[in-house]
Every structure is written in structure tokens, then in C-alpha cells.
N, C-alpha and C positions, 0 to 999 in steps of 0.2 A: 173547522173541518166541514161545516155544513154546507157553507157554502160551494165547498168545492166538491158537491158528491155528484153531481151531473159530469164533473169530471173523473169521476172514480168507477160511477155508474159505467162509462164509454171505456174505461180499459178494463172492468171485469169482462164487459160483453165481448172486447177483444179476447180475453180468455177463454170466455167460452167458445166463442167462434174459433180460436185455435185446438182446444180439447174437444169439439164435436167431430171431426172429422178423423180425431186419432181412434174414436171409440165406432166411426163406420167405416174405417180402416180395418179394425180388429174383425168386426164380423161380417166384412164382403170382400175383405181382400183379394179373393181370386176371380171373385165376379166382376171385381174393378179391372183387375190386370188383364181379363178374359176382353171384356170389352174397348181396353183400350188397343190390344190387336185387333181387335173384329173389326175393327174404325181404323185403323193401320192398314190393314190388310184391303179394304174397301178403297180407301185413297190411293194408296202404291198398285193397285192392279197393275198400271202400264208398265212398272221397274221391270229392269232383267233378273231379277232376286227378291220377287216381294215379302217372300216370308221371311228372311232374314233383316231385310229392309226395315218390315214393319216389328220384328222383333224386338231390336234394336228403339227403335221410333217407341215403342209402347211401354219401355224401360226406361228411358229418359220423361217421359210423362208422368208416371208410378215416380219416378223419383220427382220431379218439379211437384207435383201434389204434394209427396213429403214435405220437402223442403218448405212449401209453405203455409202448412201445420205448424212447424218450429217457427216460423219464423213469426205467425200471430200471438204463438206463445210466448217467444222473448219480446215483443213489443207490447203487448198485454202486459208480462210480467215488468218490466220497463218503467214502462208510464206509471201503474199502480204505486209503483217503486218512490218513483220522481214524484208525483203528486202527495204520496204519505211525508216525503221530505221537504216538498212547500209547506207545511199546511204547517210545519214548527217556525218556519222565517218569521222576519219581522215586515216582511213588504204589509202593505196597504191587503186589505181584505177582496178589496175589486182584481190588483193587480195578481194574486192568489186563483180565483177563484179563474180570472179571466187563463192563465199559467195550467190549471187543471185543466180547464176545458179543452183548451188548445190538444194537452198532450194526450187526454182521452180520444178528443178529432184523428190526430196526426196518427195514433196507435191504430184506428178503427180503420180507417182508412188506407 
């Protein structure tokens, strides 16, 4: 397992990069969701409906943010996953180690 902790290192970081965002989620949620209409509403000036426009637009962002909190979390959660079940194989110690890193990269990334 030693070897492979540069790959272990790259998907906690993925976790943590997936759980920082849930915890500035919790205490600026409306200051998020405020300013992604105020940035809606800026851009849509010219629509025939820009408030509902940007409404709309600022709700689909708030959710694509979501979405990809979960989704560093389940690639985070993933690789750690995959990496703790190499490290019992019987492959070569390089090809292990190279296997971790790889799936720490592809998570962080």
C-alpha cells in the first residue's frame, strides 16, 4: 500500500474537493443563488422576459453546481475504492502503484 499512496493521496483530495463545496453550499446558499441571477439578469437584459429568463438560467446553474459536488464525491469515493482493492492483487508492485495513480489522476481530474 505504500506505494500506492500518491494514489490514495489524489482521490481523498478528490473528496475533499467534492465535500468543500457541499459545506459553502450550506452557509451561502442564497448568496450563491442571489448572485447567479444578478449574472442572469445582467446577460438577458435584451430578452422579452428577462426575469423569468434569468430565473430559470440561475436554477439550472444552482443545480449543475450541485451536480458536481456529487459527482467529485462519487469519483473520489470510487477511486479510493478501486485503489484499496489493487493494493490486495497479486500484479507487480509498479503496475499497482502505476493503477493507483492513474485512478487518483482520472478522479481529480
Amino acid at each position: 500500500m505504500r506505494g500506492m499512496r500518491v494514489g490514495a493521496l489524489l482521490s481523498l483530495l478528490t473528496l475533499l474537493l467534492g465535500f468543500s463545496p457541499g459545506a459553502i453550499f450550506g452557509l451561502f446558499e442564497e448568496a450563491l443563488k442571489e448572485g447567479f441571477e444578478k449574472t442572469a439578469l445582467q446577460t438577458l437584459a435584451s430578452e422579452v422576459d428577462p426575469q423569468a429568463t434569468a430565473a430559470g438560467l440561475a436554477g439550472r446553474s444552482w443545480s449543475y453546481l450541485k451536480r458536481s459536488h456529487l459527482h467529485a464525491n462519487g469519483l473520489g469515493t470510487a477511486a479510493l475504492a478501486m485503489t484499496l482493492l489493487s493494493a490486495g492483487m497479486r500484479s507487480g508492485a509498479g503496475l499497482r502503484r502505476l493503477t493507483a495513480y492513474l485512478l487518483g489522476i482520472g478522479a481529480l481530474g
